[in-house]
MIPADO-955429 format. One record per atom (N, C-alpha, C): residue in one letter; z, y, x. Coordinates in steps of 0.001 Angstrom, whole numbers, padded with zeros to 6 digits, always signed. Atoms other than C-alpha are relative to their C-alpha. Layout:
N
AZYX...
This chain:
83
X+001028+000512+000893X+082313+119479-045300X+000578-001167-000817X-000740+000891+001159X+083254+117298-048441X-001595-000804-000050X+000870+000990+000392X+081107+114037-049537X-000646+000303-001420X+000082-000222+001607X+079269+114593-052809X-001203-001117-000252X+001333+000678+000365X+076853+112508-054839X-000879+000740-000889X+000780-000474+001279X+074449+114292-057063X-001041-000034-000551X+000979+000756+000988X+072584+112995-059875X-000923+000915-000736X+000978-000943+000928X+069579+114921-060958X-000964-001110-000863X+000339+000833+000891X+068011+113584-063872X-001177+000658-000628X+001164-000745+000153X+064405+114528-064572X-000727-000346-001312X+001012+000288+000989X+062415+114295-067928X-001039+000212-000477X+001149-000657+000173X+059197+115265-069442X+000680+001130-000966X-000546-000836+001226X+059926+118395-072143X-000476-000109-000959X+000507+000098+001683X+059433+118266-075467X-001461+000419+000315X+001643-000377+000326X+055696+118350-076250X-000981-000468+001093X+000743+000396-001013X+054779+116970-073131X-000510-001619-000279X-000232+001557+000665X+053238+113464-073972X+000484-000884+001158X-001328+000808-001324X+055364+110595-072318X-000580-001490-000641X+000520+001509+000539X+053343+107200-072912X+000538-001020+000253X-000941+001298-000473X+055981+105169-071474X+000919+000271-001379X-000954-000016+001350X+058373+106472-074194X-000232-000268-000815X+000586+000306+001460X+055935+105847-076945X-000482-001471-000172X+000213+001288-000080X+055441+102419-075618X+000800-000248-000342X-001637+000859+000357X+058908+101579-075802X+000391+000296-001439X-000536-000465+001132X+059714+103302-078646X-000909-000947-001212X+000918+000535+000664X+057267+101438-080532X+000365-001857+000178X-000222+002004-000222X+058355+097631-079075X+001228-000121-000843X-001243+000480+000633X+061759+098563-080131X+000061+000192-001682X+000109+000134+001352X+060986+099677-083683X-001064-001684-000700X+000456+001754+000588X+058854+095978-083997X+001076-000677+000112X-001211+000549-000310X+062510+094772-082688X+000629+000010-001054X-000747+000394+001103X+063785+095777-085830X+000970+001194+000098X-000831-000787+000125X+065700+098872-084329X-000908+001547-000525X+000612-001270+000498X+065153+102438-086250X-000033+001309+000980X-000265-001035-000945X+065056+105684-084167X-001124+001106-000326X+000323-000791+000159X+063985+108932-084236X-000922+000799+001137X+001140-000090-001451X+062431+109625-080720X+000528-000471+000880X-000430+000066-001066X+062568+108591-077279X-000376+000932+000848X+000089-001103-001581X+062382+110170-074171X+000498-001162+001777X-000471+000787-000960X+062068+108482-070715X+000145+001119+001232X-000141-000989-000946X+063415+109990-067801X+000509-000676+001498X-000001+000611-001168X+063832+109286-064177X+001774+000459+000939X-001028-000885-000256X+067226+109874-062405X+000156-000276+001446X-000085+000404-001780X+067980+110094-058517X+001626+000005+000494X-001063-000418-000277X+071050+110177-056865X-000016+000338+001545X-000534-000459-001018X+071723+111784-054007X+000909+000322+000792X-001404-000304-000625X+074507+111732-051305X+000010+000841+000957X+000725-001362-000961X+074694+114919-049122X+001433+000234-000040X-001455-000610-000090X+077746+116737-047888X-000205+001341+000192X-000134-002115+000260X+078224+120724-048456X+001539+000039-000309X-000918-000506-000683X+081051+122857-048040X+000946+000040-001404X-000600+000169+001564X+081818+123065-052379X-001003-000671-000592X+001289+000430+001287X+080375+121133-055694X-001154+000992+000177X+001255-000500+000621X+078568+124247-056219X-001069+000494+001181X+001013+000061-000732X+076864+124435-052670X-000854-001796-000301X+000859+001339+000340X+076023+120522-053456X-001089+000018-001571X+001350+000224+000740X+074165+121373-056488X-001090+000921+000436X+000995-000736-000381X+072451+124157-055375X-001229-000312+001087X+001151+000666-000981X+070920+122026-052725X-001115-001253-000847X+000995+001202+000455X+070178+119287-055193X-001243+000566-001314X+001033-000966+000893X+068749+122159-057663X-001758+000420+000925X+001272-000313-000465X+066480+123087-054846X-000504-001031+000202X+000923+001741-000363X+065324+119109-054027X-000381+000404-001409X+000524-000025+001503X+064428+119499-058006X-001189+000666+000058X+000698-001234+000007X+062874+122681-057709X-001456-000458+000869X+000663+000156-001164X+060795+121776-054724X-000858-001313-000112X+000720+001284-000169X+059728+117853-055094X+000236-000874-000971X-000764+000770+000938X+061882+116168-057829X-000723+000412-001251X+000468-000645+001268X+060574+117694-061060X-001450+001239+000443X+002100-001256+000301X+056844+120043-061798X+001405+000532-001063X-000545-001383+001059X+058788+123041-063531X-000641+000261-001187X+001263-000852+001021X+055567+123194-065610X+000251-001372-000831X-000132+000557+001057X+056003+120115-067359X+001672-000955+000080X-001295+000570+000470X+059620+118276-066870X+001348+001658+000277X-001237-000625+000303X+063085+119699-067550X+001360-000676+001127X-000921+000851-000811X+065929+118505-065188X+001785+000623-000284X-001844-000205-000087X+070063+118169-065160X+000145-000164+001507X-000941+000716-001459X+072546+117991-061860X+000956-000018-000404X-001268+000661+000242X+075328+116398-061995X+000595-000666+001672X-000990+000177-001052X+078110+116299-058778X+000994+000143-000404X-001216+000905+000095X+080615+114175-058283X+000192-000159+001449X-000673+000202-001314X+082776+114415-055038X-000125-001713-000177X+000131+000957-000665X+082495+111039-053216X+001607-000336+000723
Protein backbone atom coordinates (compact mmCIF):
# COMPACT_ATOMS: atom_id res chain seq x y z
CA UNK A 1 0.00 0.00 0.00
CA UNK A 2 1.42 3.50 -1.10
CA UNK A 3 0.48 6.93 0.85
CA UNK A 4 -1.66 9.23 -1.28
CA UNK A 5 -3.33 12.56 -0.67
CA UNK A 6 -6.36 13.40 -2.68
CA UNK A 7 -7.84 16.64 -3.28
CA UNK A 8 -11.40 16.69 -4.40
CA UNK A 9 -12.61 19.97 -5.14
CA UNK A 10 -16.35 20.55 -5.18
CA UNK A 11 -18.37 23.47 -6.81
CA UNK A 12 -21.82 24.53 -7.56
CA UNK A 13 -22.43 24.14 -11.69
CA UNK A 14 -23.08 26.67 -13.82
CA UNK A 15 -26.66 27.92 -13.32
CA UNK A 16 -26.81 26.85 -9.96
CA UNK A 17 -27.07 30.15 -7.85
CA UNK A 18 -23.96 30.51 -5.47
CA UNK A 19 -24.70 33.65 -3.11
CA UNK A 20 -21.42 33.49 -1.57
CA UNK A 21 -19.84 34.03 -5.04
CA UNK A 22 -22.09 36.89 -5.86
CA UNK A 23 -21.26 38.39 -2.58
CA UNK A 24 -17.74 38.39 -3.19
CA UNK A 25 -17.79 39.05 -6.55
CA UNK A 26 -19.56 42.14 -5.97
CA UNK A 27 -17.10 43.49 -2.81
CA UNK A 28 -14.33 42.91 -5.16
CA UNK A 29 -15.69 44.80 -8.17
CA UNK A 30 -16.41 47.98 -5.38
CA UNK A 31 -12.48 47.14 -4.76
CA UNK A 32 -11.86 48.40 -8.01
CA UNK A 33 -11.05 44.85 -9.50
CA UNK A 34 -12.95 43.88 -12.98
CA UNK A 35 -14.04 40.22 -13.56
CA UNK A 36 -16.18 38.27 -15.38
CA UNK A 37 -17.62 35.64 -12.88
CA UNK A 38 -16.89 33.90 -9.82
CA UNK A 39 -17.40 30.68 -8.58
CA UNK A 40 -16.85 29.47 -4.96
CA UNK A 41 -15.91 26.12 -4.26
CA UNK A 42 -15.02 23.96 -1.36
CA UNK A 43 -11.93 21.63 -1.49
CA UNK A 44 -11.03 18.59 0.90
CA UNK A 45 -8.07 16.76 1.11
CA UNK A 46 -7.81 13.51 1.90
CA UNK A 47 -5.00 11.09 3.03
CA UNK A 48 -5.78 7.34 2.47
CA UNK A 49 -3.49 4.61 1.28
CA UNK A 50 -4.48 2.20 -1.83
CA UNK A 51 -2.56 -0.12 -3.73
CA UNK A 52 -2.22 2.63 -7.17
CA UNK A 53 -3.13 6.57 -7.85
CA UNK A 54 -5.95 5.18 -9.68
CA UNK A 55 -7.35 2.91 -6.79
CA UNK A 56 -6.82 6.30 -4.59
CA UNK A 57 -9.07 8.22 -6.73
CA UNK A 58 -11.57 5.89 -7.22
CA UNK A 59 -12.06 5.79 -3.53
CA UNK A 60 -11.97 9.54 -3.30
CA UNK A 61 -14.48 9.61 -6.47
CA UNK A 62 -16.73 7.46 -4.40
CA UNK A 63 -16.35 9.83 -0.92
CA UNK A 64 -17.61 12.54 -3.73
CA UNK A 65 -20.16 10.48 -5.10
CA UNK A 66 -21.57 9.42 -1.79
CA UNK A 67 -21.21 12.57 0.78
CA UNK A 68 -18.80 15.21 -0.71
CA UNK A 69 -20.79 16.70 -3.59
CA UNK A 70 -25.15 16.38 -4.52
CA UNK A 71 -24.51 15.15 -8.24
CA UNK A 72 -27.72 17.17 -8.86
CA UNK A 73 -26.36 20.41 -8.25
CA UNK A 74 -22.30 20.58 -7.80
CA UNK A 75 -19.61 19.39 -10.21
CA UNK A 76 -16.37 17.96 -8.62
CA UNK A 77 -12.39 17.34 -9.60
CA UNK A 78 -9.77 14.63 -7.88
CA UNK A 79 -6.63 15.25 -7.78
CA UNK A 80 -3.77 12.49 -6.26
CA UNK A 81 -0.65 13.09 -5.29
CA UNK A 82 1.52 10.20 -3.78
CA UNK A 83 2.57 11.28 -0.24
Amino acid sequence: MTAYTATVTVRLKRGVLDPEAETTKQALERLGFELEDLRSADRFEVDLEADSADGARERADEMAERLLANPTIHDYDVEVAER
